[in-house]
C-alpha positions in Angstrom: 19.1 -38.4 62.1 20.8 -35.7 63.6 19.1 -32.0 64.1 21.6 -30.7 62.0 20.0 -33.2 59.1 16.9 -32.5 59.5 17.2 -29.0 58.9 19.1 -29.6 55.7 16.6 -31.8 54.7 13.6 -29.6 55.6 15.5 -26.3 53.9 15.9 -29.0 50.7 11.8 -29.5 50.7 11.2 -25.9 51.0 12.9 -25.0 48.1 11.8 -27.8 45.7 8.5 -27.0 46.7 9.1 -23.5 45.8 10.4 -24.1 42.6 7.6 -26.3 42.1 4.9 -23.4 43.2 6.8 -21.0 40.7 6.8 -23.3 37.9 3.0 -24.2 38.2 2.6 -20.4 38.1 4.3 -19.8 35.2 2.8 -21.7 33.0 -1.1 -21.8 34.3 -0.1 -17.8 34.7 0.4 -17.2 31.2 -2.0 -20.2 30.1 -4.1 -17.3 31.9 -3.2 -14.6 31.0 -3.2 -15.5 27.2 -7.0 -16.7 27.0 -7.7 -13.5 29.0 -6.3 -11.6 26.1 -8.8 -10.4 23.7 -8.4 -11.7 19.9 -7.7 -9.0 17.4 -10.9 -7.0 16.7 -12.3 -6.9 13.3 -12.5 -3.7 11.2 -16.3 -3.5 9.7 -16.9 -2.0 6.7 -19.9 -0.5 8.9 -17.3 1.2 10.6 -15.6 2.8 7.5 -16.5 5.9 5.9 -17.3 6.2 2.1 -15.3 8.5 -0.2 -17.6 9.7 -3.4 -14.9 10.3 -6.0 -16.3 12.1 -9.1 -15.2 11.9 -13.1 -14.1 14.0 -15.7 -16.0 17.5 -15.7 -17.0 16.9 -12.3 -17.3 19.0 -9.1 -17.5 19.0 -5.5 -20.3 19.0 -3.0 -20.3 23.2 -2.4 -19.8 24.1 -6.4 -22.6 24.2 -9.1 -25.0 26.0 -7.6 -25.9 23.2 -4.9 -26.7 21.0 -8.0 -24.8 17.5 -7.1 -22.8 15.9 -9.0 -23.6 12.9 -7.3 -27.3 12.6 -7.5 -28.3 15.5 -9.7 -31.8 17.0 -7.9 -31.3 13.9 -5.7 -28.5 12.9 -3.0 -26.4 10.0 -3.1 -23.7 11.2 0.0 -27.2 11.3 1.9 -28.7 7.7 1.1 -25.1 6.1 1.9 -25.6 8.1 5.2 -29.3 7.1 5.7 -28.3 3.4 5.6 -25.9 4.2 8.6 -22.4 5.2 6.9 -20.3 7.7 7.3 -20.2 9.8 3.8 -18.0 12.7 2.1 -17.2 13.8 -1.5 -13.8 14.7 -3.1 -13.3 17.7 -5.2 -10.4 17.2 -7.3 -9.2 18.3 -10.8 -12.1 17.9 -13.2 -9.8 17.3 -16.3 -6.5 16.6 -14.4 -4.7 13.8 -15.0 -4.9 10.9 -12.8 -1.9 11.4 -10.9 -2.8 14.7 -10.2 -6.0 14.1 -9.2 -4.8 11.4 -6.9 -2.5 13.8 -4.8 -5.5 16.1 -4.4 -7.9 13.5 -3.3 -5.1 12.0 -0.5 -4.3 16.0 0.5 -8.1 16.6 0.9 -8.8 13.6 3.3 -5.6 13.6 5.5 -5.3 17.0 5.4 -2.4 19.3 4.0 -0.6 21.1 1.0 -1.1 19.1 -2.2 1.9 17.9 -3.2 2.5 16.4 -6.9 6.0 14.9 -5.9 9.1 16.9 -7.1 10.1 14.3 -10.1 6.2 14.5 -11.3 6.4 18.3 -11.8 10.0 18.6 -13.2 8.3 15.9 -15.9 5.6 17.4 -16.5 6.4 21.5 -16.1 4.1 22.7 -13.5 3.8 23.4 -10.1 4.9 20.6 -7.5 3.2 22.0 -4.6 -1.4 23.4 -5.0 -3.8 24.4 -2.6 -4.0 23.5 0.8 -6.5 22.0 2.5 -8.2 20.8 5.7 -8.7 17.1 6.8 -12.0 15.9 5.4 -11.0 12.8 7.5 -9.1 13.4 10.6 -7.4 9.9 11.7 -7.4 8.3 8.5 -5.2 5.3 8.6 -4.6 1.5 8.3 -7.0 1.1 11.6 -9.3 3.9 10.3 -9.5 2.5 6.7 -12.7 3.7 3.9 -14.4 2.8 1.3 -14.1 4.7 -2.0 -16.6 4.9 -4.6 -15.3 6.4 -7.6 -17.5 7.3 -10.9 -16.0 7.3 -14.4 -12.2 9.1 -14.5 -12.8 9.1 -10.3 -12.4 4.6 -10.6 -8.8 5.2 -12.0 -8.0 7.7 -9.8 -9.0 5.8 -6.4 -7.4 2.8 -8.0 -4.4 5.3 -8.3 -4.2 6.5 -5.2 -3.8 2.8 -3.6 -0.6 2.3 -5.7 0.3 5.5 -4.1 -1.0 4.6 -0.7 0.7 1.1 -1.4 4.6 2.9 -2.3 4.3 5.5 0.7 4.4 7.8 -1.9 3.3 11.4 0.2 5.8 10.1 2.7 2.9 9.8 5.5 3.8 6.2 6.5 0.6 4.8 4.4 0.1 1.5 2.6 -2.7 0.0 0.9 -4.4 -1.2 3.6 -5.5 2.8 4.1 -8.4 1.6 2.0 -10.9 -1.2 2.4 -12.5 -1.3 -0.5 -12.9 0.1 -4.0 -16.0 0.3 -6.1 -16.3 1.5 -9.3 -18.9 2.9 -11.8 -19.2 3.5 -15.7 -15.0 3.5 -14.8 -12.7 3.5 -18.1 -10.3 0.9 -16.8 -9.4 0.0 -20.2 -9.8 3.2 -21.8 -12.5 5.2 -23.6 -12.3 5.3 -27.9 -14.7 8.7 -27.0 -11.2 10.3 -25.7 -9.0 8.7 -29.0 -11.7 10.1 -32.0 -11.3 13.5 -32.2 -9.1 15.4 -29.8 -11.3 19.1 -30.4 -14.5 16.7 -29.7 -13.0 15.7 -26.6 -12.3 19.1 -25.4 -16.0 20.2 -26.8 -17.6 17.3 -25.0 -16.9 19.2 -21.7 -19.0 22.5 -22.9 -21.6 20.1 -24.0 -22.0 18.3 -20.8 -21.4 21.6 -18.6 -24.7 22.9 -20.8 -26.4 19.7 -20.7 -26.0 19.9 -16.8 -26.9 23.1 -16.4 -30.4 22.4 -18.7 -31.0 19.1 -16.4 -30.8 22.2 -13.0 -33.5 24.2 -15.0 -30.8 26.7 -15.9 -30.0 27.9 -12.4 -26.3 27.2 -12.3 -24.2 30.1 -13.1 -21.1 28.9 -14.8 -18.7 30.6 -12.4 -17.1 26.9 -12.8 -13.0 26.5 -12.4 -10.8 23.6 -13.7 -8.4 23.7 -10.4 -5.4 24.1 -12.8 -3.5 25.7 -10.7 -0.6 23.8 -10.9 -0.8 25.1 -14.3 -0.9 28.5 -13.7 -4.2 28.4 -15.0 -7.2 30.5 -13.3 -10.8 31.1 -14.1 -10.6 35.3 -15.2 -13.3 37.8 -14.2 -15.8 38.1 -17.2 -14.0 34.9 -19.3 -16.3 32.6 -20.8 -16.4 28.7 -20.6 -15.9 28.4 -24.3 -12.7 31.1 -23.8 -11.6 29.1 -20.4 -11.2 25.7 -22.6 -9.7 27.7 -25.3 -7.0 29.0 -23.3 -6.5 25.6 -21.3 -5.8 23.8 -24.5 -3.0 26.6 -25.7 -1.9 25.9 -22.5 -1.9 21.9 -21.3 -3.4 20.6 -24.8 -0.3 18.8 -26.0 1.1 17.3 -22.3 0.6 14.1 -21.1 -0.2 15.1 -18.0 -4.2 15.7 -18.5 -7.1 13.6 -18.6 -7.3 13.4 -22.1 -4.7 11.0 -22.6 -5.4 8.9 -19.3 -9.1 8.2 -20.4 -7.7 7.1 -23.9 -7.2 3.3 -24.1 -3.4 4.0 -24.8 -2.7 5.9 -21.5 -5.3 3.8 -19.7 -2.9 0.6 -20.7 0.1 2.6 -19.1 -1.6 2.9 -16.0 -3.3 -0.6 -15.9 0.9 -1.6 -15.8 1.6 0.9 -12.8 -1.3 0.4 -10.7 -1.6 -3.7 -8.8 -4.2 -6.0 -7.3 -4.0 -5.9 -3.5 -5.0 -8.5 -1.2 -6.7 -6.3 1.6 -8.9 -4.4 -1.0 -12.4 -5.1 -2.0 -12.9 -4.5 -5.6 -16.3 -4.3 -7.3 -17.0 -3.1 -11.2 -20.2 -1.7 -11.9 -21.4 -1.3 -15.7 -23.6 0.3 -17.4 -25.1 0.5 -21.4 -26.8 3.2 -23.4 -26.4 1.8 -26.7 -28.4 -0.9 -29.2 -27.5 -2.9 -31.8 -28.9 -0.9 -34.8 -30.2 -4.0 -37.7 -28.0 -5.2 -40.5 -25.9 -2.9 -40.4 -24.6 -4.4 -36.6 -23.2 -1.2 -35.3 -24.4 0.4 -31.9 -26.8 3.5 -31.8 -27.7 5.7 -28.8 -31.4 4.7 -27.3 -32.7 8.4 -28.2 -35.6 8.5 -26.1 -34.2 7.1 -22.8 -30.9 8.9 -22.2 -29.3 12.6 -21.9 -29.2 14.2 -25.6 -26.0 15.5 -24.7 -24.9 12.5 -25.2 -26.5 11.1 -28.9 -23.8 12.4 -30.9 -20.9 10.8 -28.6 -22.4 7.5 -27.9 -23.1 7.3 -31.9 -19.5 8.3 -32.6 -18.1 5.4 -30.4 -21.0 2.9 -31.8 -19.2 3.1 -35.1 -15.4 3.4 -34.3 -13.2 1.4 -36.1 -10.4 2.7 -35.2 -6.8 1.7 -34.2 -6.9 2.5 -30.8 -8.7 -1.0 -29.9 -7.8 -4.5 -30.5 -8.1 -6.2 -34.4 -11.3 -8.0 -34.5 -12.4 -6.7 -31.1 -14.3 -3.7 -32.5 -18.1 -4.8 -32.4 -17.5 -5.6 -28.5 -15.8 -2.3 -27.5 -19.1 -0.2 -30.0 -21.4 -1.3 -26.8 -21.6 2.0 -24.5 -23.4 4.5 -21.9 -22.6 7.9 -24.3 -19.0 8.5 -22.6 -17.2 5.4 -21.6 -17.6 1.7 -23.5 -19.0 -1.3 -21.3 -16.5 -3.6 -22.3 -13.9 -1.3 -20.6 -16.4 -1.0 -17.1 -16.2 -4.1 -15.4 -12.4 -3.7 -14.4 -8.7 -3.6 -15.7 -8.0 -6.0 -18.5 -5.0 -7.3 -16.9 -6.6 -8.0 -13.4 -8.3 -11.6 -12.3 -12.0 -11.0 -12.6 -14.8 -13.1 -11.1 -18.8 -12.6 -11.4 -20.3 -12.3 -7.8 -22.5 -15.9 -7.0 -25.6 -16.1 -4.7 -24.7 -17.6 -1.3 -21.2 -16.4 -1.9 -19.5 -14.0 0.2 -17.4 -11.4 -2.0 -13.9 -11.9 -1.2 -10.7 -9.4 -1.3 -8.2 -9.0 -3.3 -10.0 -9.9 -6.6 -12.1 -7.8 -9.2 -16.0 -8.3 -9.2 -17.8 -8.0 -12.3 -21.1 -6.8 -10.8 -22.8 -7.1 -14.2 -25.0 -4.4 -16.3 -27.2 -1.9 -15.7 -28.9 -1.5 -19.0 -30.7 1.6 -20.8 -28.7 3.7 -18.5 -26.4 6.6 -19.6 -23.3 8.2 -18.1 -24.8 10.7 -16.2 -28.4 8.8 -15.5 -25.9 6.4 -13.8 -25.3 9.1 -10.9 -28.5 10.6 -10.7 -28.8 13.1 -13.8 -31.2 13.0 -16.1 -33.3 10.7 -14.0 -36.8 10.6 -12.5 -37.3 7.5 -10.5 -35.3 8.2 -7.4 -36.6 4.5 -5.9 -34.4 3.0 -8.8 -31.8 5.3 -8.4 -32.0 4.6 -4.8 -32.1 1.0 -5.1 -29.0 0.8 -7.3 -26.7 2.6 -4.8 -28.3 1.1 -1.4 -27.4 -2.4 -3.2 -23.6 -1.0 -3.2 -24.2 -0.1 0.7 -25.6 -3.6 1.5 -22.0 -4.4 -0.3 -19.8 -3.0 1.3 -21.4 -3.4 4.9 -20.7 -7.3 4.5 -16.8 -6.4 4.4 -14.3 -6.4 6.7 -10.8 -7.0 8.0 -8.6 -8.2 10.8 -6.7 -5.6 12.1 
């Protein structure tokens, strides 16, 4: 073999070696590379901050005097944060509707001018843009997602808010997945006959359980109380009484759909059961609660007198005995059952949503409503704290909810 040759063939070796060389590397490399690569963290629901959400007539965390709506004398935002969360409470409209009160309660976290959404106002006739606010929680997002624990009226408006969340509604690039999970308690998914009986009862009932509040605080709040109406036009005035505040508020907003009247009725509650869906990603639990017995031959329900608010006797007993139209033929005994406000039947979760009772060795899974049974003997407001002495049971009740919602979580 000529020199000449063996260069060739040497120069020939080189290069299939080389290609050889580069080939190993490319695949061992990546093969490398790829089990060096960390797999998608979990989101805990450690990790996520809770959102107390109140109900109709209720109030923030700075209002009433220091008197907490959630918690009474006690403090619920403090035992979530003693067992390690993160914990804040919403102020939003305390007889807005739930749409309304869903574009506060997204403003308030992220931060910004409330904004109702142009078609919503033109609808409805008031004001598309409220108050502005500062972010309760900076950096809220689909990585940064929270729990929200809504009470009465404040269930349908975090279950609001997702469909929001869901549609991208505020234009803030958000989807469901903004939220982890969604507990509710003594919630009107279905409605409450209390809000369908007599509309000037309805409208009274927030003066009786404004007084019967102030009576559980030893008479220490001063009603200097506001409605947040402002997209109304509507202002709390220098000297004006409660009683003269509600009067003017029904001239004004008594006849609109656009209130909480007609969202906590089973009609409007039906409406918004058709708007608002089941996602995947979410958590859902449905808390209960009762107030009510089954009074002897004559089978209707009757407040427990000694063991709840008595704010709440003439309510509870008016909803014991409806008959009305507003619920199902033949369905009437089932919906009498109730905690004073709201009727059990309509507590555990929408009526149009896949429900499934929580089982002992079984992990709670997403995307499905929980029926976390009854709480009996308990009243509306005992529920969060009012009207209640035993702070271990009251304690108990919501560190059961923490335990909850610490077992949750989510691939990012």
């Amino acid at each position: 073999m000529t020199l000449k040759s063996r260069k060739n063939l040497y120069r020939c070796r080189r290069s299939l070696l080389c290609l050889v060389f580069m080939a190993f590397l490319a695949f061992f490399g990546s093969s490398v590379c790829l089990a060096a690569r960390p797999a998608p963290a979990a989101i805990s629901g450690m990790d996520c901050p809770i959102v107390l959400v109140h109900g109709f007539m209720g109030w923030g965390r700075d209002e009433m005097a220091g008197y907490s709506y959630w918690g009474g004398f006690f403090d619920i935002e403090k035992m979530f944060s003693d067992k390690g969360f993160k914990a804040v409470t919403a102020s939003v409209g305390p007889i807005s509707s739930v749409h309304d009160r869903a574009c506060e309660l997204f403003w308030q976290l992220r931060g910004g001018r409330v904004d109702y959404g142009e078609e919503h106002a033109k609808r409805f006739g008031h004001r598309r843009y409220g108050r502005t606010y500062k972010a309760i929680l900076p950096g809220w997002g689909e990585n940064k997602p929270v729990h929200m624990i809504g009470h009465s009226m404040g269930g349908q408006t975090i279950r609001y808010l997702s469909e929001l969340l869901a549609q991208d509604y505020f234009k803030q690039g958000t989807s469901e997945r903004w939220i982890l999970s969604i507990t509710t308690i003594s919630t009107p998914h279905n409605g409450t006959t209390l809000a369908t009986i007599v509309s000037n009862l309805f409208w009274n009932l927030a003066e009786e359980i404004l007084t019967g509040v102030n009576a559980l605080a030893g008479g220490s709040i001063d009603f200097v109380y506001d409605f947040d109406l402002q997209q109304w036009g509507i202002e709390r005035r220098r000297g004006e009484s409660l009683r003269e505040h509600l009067g003017r508020i029904v001239t004004t907003v008594g006849d609109t759909r656009d209130i909480s009247s007609y969202d906590l009725a089973p009609q409007g509650a039906r409406e918004l059961n058709k708007k608002i869906r089941v996602f995947p990603d979410i958590y859902y639990m449905g808390y209960s609660n009762s107030s009510t017995f089954k009074a002897p031959i004559i089978g209707v329900s009757i407040s427990r007198r000694l063991k709840v608010n008595p704010a709440l006797y003439l309510p509870a007993d008016f909803m014991g005995t409806y008959f009305g139209a507003a619920v199902p033929a033949g369905r009437h005994r089932a919906w009498q059952v109730n905690d004073g406000i709201v009727n059990t039947i309509s507590m555990s979760g929408p009526s149009n949503a896949k429900k499934r009772r929580p089982r002992s060795g079984k992990a709670i899974e997403s995307g499905v409503w929980y029926d976390m049974g009854l709480t009996e003997n308990t009243d509306h407001l005992q529920i969060v704290g009012h009207y209640v002495i035993d702070k271990d049971w009251l304690s108990g009740f919501y560190s059961g909810i923490a335990d909850r919602l610490a077992g949750f979580k989510r691939e990012r």
